[in-house]
N, C-alpha and C positions, 0 to 999 in steps of 0.2 A: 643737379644744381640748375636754378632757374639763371634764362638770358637775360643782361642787363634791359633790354628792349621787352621782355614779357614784365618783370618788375617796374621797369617806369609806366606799363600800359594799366598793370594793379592798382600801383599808386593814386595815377589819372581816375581811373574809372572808382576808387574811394572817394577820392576829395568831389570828385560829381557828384557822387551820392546825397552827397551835404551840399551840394551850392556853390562849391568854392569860383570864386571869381578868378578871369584871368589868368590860365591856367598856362605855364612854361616850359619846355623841358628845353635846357641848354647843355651841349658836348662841354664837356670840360678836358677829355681824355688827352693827355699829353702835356696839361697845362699846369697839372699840382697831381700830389703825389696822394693826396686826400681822396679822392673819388674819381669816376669818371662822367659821372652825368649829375646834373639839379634839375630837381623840379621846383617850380617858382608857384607860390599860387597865393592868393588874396583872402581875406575873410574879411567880413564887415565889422564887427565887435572883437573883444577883445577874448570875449566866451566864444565866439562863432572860432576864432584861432585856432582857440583850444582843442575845441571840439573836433576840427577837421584833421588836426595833428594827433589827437588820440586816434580816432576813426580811423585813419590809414594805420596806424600801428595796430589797432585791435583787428581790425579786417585781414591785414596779413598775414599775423599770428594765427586766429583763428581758421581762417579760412584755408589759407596755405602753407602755414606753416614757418613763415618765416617772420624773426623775431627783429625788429634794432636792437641795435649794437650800443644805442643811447639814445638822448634828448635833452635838448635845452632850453629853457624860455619858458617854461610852464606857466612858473608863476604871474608875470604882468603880464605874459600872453597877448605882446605886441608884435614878437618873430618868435615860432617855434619853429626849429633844426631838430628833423628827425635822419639818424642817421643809418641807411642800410647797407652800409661799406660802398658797393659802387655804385650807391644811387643815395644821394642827400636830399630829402624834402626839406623845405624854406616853407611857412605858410606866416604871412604878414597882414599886418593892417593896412591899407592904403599909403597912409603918410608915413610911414617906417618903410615900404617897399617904395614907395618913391625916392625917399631923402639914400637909402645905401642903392638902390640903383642896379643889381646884380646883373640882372641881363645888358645891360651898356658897359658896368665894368668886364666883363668877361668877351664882350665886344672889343674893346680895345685892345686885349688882350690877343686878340687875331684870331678870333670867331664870330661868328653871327649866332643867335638862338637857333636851334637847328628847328624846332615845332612849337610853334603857337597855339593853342588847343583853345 
């Protein structure tokens, strides 16, 4: 079984691949019963989205082996949620990652973003 810290470093070093802007990873462990880490990352268009959110899932599959468990958002492709059990990818448009705010909500929550990439 791969470590949550080798999986968010996979993830990271996909969404590179493609460009992705802004790139997050926030602890979430202890906080929801959903995952234990997010990764937060930006795309310019609404294709660029897409693309970065397929990309991490085709890259891990292929590469390593490891599949999601799901996904959301495909379609308008303004936030797509790839989910790898303890590690949730987000990748968003600008104005959709600003307006839900995730790394400030999860701040509040009594954490700071642990890596800014």
């Amino acid at each position: 079984m791969i470590e949550d810290t080798e999986l968010t470093r996979l993830i990271v070093d996909a969404l590179e691949d493609l460009k992705a802007l802004d790139i997050r990873i926030v602890d979430v462990r202890g906080q929801t019963s959903v995952t234990d880490w997010l990764v937060i990352a930006s795309g310019t268009s609404s294709r660029h989205v897409k693309s970065l959110a397929d990309h991490v899932a085709q890259d891990l599959k292929t590469k390593h082996g490891i599949a999601a468990l799901g996904s959301e958002g495909e379609d308008a492709a303004e936030w797509v949620l790839v989910d790898f059990d303890t590690v949730v990818l987000h990748v968003m448009q600008p104005p959709i990652r600003e307006f839900y705010d995730l790394e400030r909500l999860w701040k509040r929550r009594g954490r700071e973003p642990d890596v800014a990439h």
